[in-house]
C-alpha positions as CSV (number, residue, x, y, z in Angstrom):
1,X,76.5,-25.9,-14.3
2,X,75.6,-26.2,-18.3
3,X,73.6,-23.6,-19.7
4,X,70.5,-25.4,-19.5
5,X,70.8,-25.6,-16.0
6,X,71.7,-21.8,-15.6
7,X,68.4,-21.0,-17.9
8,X,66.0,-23.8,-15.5
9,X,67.3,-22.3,-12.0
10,X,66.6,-18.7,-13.0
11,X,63.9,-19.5,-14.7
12,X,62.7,-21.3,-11.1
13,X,63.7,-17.4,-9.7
14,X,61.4,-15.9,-11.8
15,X,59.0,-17.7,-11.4
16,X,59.3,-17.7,-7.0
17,X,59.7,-14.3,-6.9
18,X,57.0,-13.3,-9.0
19,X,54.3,-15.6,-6.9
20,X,56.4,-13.9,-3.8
21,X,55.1,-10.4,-5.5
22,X,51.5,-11.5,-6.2
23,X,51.1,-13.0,-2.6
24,X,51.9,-9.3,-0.8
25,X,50.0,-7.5,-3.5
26,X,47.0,-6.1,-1.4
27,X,45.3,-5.2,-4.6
28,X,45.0,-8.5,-6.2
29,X,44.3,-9.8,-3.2
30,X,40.9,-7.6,-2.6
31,X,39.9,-6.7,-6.5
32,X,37.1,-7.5,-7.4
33,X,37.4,-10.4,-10.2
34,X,35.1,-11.7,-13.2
35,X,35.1,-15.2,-15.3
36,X,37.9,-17.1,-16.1
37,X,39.1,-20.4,-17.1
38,X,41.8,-21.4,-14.9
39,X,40.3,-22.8,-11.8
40,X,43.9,-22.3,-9.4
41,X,42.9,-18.0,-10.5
42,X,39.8,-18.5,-9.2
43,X,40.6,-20.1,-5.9
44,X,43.0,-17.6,-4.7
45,X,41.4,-14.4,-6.6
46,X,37.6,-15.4,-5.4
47,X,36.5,-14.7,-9.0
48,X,33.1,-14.0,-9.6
49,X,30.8,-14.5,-12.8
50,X,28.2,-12.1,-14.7
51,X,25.6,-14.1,-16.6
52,X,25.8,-13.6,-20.4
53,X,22.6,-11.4,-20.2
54,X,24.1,-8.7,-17.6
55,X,27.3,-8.9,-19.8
56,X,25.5,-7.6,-22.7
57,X,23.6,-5.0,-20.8
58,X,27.1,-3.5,-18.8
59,X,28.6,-3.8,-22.4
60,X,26.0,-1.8,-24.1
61,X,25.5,0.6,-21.0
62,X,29.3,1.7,-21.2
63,X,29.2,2.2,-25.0
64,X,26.8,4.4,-25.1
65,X,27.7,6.1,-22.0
66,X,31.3,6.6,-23.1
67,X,30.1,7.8,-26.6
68,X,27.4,10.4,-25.0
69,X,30.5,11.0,-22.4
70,X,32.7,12.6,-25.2
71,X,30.5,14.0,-27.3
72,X,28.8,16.2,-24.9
73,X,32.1,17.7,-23.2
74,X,33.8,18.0,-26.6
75,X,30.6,20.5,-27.3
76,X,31.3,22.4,-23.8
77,X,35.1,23.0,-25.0
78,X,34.2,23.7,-28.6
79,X,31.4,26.0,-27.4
80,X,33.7,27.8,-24.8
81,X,36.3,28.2,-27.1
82,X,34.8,29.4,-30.1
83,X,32.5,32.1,-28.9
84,X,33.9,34.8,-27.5
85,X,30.8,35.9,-25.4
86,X,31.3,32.5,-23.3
87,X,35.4,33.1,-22.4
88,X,34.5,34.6,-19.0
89,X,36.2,33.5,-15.7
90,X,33.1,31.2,-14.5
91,X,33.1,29.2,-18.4
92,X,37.5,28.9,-18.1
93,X,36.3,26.6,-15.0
94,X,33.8,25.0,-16.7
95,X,35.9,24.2,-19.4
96,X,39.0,22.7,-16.8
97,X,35.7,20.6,-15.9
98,X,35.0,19.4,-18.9
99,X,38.5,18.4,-20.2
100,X,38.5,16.6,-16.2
101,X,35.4,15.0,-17.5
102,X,36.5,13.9,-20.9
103,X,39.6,12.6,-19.0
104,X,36.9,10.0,-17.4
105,X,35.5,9.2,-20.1
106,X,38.3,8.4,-22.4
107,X,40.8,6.7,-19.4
108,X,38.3,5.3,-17.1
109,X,35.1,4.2,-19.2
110,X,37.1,2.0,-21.9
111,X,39.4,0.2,-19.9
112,X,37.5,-0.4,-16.9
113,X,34.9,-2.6,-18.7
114,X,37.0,-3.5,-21.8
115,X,39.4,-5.9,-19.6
116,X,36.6,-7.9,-17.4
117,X,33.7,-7.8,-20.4
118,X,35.2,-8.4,-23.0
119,X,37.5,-11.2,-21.9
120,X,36.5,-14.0,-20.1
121,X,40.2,-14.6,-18.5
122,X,40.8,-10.6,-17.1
123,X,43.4,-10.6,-19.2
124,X,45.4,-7.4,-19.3
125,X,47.0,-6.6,-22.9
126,X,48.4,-3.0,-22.6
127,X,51.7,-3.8,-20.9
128,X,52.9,-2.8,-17.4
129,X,53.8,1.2,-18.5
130,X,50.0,1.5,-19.7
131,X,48.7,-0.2,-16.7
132,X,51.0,2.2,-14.4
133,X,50.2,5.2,-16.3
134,X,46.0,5.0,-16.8
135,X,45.8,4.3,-13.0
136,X,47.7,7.5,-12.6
137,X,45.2,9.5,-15.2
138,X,42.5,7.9,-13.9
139,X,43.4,9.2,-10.1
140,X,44.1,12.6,-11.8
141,X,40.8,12.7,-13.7
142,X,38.7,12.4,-10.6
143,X,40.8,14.7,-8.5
144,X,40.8,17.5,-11.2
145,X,36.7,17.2,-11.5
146,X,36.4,17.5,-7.6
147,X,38.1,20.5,-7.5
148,X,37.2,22.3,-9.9
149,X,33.8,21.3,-8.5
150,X,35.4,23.4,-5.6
151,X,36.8,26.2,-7.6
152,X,33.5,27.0,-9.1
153,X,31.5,27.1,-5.8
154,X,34.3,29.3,-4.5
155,X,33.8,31.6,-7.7
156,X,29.8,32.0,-7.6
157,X,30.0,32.7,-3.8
158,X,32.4,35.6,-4.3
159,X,30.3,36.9,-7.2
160,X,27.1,37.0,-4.6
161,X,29.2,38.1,-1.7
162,X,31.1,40.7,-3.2
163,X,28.6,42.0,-5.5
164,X,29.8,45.7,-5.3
165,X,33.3,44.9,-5.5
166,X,34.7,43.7,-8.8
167,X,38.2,44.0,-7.7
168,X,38.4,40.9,-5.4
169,X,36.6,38.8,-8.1
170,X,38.3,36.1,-9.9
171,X,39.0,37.5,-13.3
172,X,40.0,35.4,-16.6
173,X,43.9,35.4,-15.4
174,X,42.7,34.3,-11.7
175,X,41.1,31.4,-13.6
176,X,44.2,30.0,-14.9
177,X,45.7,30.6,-12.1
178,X,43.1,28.5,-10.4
179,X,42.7,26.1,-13.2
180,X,46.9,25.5,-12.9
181,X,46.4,25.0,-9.2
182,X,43.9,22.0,-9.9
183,X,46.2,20.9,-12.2
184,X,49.3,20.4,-10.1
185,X,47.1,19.4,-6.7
186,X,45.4,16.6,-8.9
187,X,49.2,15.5,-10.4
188,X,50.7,15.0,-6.9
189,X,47.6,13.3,-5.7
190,X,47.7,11.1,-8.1
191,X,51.5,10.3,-8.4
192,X,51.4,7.3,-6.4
193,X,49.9,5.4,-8.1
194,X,52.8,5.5,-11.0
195,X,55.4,3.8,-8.9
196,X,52.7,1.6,-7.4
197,X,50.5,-0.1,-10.2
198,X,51.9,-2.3,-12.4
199,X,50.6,-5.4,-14.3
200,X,51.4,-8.9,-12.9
201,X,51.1,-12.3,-14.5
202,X,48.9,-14.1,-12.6
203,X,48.8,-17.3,-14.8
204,X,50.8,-18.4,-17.5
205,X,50.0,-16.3,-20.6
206,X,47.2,-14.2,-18.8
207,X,48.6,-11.0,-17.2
208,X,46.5,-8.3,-14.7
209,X,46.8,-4.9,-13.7
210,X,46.7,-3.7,-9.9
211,X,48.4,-1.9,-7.0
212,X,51.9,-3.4,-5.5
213,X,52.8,-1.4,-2.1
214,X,55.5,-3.6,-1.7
215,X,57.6,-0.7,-3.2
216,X,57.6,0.5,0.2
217,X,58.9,-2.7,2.0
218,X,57.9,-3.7,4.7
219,X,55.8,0.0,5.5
220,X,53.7,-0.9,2.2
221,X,50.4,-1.4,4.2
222,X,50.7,1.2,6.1
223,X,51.4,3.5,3.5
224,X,48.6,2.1,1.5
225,X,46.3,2.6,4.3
226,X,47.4,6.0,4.9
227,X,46.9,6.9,1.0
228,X,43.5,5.3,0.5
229,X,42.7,7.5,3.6
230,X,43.8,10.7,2.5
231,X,42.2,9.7,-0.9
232,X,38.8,9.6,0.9
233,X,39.0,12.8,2.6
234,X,40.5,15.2,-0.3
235,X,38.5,13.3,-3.3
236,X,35.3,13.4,-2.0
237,X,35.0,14.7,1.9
238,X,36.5,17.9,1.7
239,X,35.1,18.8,-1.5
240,X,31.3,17.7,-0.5
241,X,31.9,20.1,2.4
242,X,33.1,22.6,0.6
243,X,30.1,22.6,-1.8
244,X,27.7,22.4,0.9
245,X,29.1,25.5,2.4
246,X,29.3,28.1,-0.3
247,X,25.9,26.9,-1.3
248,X,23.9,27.2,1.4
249,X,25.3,30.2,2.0
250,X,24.5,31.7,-1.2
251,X,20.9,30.2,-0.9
252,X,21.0,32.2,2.7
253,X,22.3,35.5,1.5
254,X,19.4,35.1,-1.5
255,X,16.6,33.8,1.0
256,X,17.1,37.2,3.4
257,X,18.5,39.7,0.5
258,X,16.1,42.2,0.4
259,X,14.3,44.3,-2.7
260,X,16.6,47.5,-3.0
261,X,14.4,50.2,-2.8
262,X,11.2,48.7,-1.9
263,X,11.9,48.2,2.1
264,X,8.7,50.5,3.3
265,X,5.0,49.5,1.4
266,X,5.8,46.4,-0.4
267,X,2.6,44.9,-0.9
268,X,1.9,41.3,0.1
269,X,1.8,40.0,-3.6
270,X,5.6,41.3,-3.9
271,X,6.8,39.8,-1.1
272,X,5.2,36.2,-1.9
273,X,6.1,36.5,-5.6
274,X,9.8,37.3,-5.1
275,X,10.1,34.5,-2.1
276,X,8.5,32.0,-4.6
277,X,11.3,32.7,-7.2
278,X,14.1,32.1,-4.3
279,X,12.8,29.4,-3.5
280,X,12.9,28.1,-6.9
281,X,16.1,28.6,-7.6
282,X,17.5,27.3,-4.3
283,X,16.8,23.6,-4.9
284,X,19.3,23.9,-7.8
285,X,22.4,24.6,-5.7
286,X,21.0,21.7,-3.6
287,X,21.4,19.8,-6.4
288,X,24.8,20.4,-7.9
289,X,26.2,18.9,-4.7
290,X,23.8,15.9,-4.2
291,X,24.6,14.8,-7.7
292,X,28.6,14.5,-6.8
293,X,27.7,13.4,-3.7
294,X,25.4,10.4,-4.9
295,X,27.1,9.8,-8.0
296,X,30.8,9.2,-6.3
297,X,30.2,8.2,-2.7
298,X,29.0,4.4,-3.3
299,X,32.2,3.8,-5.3
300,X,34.8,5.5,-2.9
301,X,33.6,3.4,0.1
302,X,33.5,0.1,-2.0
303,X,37.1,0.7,-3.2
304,X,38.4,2.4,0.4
305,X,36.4,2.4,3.3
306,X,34.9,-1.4,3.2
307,X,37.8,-3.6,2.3
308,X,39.0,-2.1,5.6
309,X,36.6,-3.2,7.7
310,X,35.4,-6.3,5.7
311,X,38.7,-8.1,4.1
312,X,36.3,-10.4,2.7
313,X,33.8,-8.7,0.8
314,X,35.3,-10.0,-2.0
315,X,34.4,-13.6,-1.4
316,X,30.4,-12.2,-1.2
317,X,28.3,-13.9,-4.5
318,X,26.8,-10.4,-5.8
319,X,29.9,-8.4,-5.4
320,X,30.6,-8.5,-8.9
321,X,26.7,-6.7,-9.2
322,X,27.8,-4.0,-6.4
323,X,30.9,-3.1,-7.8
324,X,29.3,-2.4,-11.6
325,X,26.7,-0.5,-10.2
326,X,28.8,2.1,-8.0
327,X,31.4,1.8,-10.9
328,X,28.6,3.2,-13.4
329,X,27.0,5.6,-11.5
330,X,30.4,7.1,-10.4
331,X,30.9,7.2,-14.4
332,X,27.3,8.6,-15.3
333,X,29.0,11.8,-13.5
334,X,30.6,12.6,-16.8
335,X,28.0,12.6,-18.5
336,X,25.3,14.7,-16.2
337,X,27.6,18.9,-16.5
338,X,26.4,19.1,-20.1
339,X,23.4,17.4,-19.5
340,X,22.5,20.8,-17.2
341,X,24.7,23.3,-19.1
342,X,21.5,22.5,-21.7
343,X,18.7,22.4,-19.6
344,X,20.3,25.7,-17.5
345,X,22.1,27.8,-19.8
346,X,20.3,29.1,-23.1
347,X,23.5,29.9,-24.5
348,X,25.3,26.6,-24.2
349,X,21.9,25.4,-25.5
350,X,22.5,27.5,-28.8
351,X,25.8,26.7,-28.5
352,X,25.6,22.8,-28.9
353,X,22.6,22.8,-31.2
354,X,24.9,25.1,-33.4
355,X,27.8,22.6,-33.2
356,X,25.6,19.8,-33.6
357,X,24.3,20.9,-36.4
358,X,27.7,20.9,-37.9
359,X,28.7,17.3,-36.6
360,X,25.3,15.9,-37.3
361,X,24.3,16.1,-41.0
362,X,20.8,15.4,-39.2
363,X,20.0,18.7,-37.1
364,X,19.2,21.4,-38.8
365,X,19.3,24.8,-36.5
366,X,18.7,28.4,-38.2
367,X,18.2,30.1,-34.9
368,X,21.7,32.2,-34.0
369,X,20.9,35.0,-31.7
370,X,22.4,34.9,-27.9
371,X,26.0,33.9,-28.9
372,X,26.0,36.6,-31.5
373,X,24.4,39.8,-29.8
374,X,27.5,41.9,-28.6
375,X,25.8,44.8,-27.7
376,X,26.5,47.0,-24.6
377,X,23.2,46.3,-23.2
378,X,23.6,43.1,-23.2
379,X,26.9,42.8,-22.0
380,X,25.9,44.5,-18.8
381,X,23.0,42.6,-18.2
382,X,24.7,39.7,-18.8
383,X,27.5,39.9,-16.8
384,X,25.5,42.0,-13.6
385,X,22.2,40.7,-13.2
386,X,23.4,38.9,-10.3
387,X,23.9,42.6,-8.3
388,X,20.4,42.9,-8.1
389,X,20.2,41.2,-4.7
390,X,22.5,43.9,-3.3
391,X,20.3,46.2,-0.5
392,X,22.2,49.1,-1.4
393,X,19.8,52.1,-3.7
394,X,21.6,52.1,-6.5
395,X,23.5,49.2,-8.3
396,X,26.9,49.7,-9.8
397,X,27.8,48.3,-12.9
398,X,30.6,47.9,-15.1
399,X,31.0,47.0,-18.5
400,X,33.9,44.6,-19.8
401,X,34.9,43.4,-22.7
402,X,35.6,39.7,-22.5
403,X,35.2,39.9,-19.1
404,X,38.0,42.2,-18.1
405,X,37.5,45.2,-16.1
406,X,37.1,48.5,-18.0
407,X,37.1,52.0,-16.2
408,X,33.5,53.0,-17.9
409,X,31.3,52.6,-15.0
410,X,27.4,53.6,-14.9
411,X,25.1,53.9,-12.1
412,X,21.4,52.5,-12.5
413,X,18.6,54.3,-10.3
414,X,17.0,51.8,-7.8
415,X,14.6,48.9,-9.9
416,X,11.0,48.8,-9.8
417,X,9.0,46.1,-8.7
418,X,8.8,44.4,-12.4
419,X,12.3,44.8,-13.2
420,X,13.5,43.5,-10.0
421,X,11.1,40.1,-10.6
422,X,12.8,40.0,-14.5
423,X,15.9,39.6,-12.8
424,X,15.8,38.1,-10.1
425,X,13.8,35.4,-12.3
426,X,16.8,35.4,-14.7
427,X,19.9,34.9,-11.9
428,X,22.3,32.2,-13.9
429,X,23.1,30.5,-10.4
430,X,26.0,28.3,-10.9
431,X,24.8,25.1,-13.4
432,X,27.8,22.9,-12.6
């Protein structure tokens, strides 16, 4: 056999076996495609076209959610960061949210629309390490948001359960602690998918990126069924629950708390007044779950739950309008933690209009007060207005610095009616 022989039959090997490794690739088989040029793709691949006009929109509905995306949790970690007043155990969570949620929008926004929108053939240009590690960042991303998610509901409840007990509270170090935990739980979650994404060429010249389980042999289905499973369950089910939980239970324990010192001759007005500022506030624990809830749900059962039950979604004409949709609004997530930090939080709002004003030659902001009062006064209100819910007669405080315990402790005599509604009007309930 000549050379040119040897270089034609292995060339024929190459060729066999990769069709072989497309063929059992369950990925490829039920992603959802868009336009190409090559008519034996679009056969096999059920490819699926977006008119010109919806092209334009998705492309200009990711830009400017990707650029908000950034911006907006680059402010959260700047703002954390650089005032000292904000470094408390609850912000260290917020900020591990906000780096989960930059993670998004860097690794998930730009390459999920840049491959299908801006090319016409899918084409994948980043080579098979980049396609192998972004699906593994990308996995990561969303893991390390839901839990922190979790984290955070698990720090407000112990701050309205164990109001009189500072010792069992998570402190700074507990955060990291925490925050480390989140990070190596999210890691192994994720680490799958770097042995089992890679890119493929699906046509000559044009390659893709997608899942292979045939790493596994002949168990590759099952073990890709038992993974998207498990994916389901600790990405979105166990966390919803979670939140649901600790947040009706602190809407409970602040629905039947009662006004310390005011148990015997409250008049009606009192009673109605400080019920109607409950009831305020619960709707916006209700919230902070529905949002993760409604912004990740429609895009974990597309991707895991239907192609189970339906093995030919894919072949459905307005699949390709489905997926984008769910795709976005999982996305839009990113974007909708600072979006309350502002509305919520008067000292993220100085906070970003301060560093905005820096960024933006156009925002002018004079107004520095909250970031900058370090008083004692302050500090205790600050950090212990929440105690006001307890039943007990007298509330125990104690001061920090930074938020770390201290052994200066003072005792306030029971609040009065007007105090007690300044307060309990004032309760930063968790804004995440």
């Amino acid at each position: 056999m000549d050379e040119g022989e040897g270089t034609s039959l292995l060339q024929r090997i190459t060729t066999t076996a990769s069709e072989i490794l497309i063929r059992n690739s369950n990925e490829f088989e039920n992603s959802i495609k868009t336009t190409t040029t090559n008519p034996a793709v679009e056969e096999v691949y059920h490819i699926h076209y977006l008119t010109p006009t919806m092209k334009m929109l998705c492309i200009l509905f990711y830009s400017i959610l990707c650029v908000l995306c950034v911006y907006g949790n680059v402010l959260v970690i700047l703002v954390i960061v650089y005032f000292k007043r904000l470094r408390t155990a609850t912000n260290i969570l917020i900020l591990n949210l906000a780096v989960a949620d930059l993670l998004i929008s860097v690794f998930c926004i730009p390459f999920s629309y840049w491959q299908v929108l801006i090319f016409d053939d899918q084409r994948w240009l980043f080579g098979s390490m980049m396609c192998s590690l972004l699906a593994f960042l990308q996995a990561m991303a969303v893991f390390l948001s839901a839990w922190t998610l979790v984290v955070i509901s698990f720090d407000r409840w112990m701050a309205i359960m164990f109001v009189l007990t500072p010792s069992i509270r998570i402190t700074n170090r507990r955060a990291l602690y925490l925050v480390a935990a989140t990070w190596i739980f999210s890691i192994l979650m994720a680490l799958p998918l770097l042995f089992t994404t890679r890119s493929f060429e699906i046509t000559e010249g044009i390659e893709n990126c997608g899942e292979n389980w045939t790493y596994f042999g002949d168990a590759g289905e099952q073990v890709r069924k038992v993974y998207s499973t498990m994916v389901v369950i600790l990405q979105y089910i166990v966390p919803q629950a979670v939140l649901i939980i600790t947040y009706t239970h602190i809407g409970i324990k602040m629905w039947n708390s009662r006004v310390p010192g005011m148990q015997n001759g409250a008049t009606k007005k009192m009673i109605v007044d400080r019920h109607e500022s409950v009831k305020k506030l619960v709707p916006m624990v209700i919230l902070i779950s529905a949002l993760f809830a409604l912004c990740w749900l429609p895009l974990l059962i597309l991707i895991n739950v239907i192609p189970e039950f339906y093995p030919n979604i894919n072949s459905w004409e307005y699949i390709l309008y489905l997926w984008w949709f769910a795709h976005g609004l999982a996305m839009l997530h990113s974007i909708v933690n600072p979006v309350i930090y502002f509305i919520r939080n008067a000292r993220f709002r100085e906070g970003f209009c301060y560093f905005s004003s820096k960024l933006l030659p156009c925002v002018v902001f004079k107004e520095f007060r909250l970031l900058t009062d370090n008083s004692k006064r302050h500090r205790l209100r600050d950090i212990h207005e929440v105690e006001a819910l307890t039943g007990k007669h007298s509330v125990r405080l104690v001061s920090s610095k930074h938020d770390r315990l201290s052994s200066s402790e003072i005792t306030l005599p029971i609040l009065s009616r007007s105090s007690f509604s300044r307060v309990l009007k004032k309760i930063d309930l968790p804004c995440t």
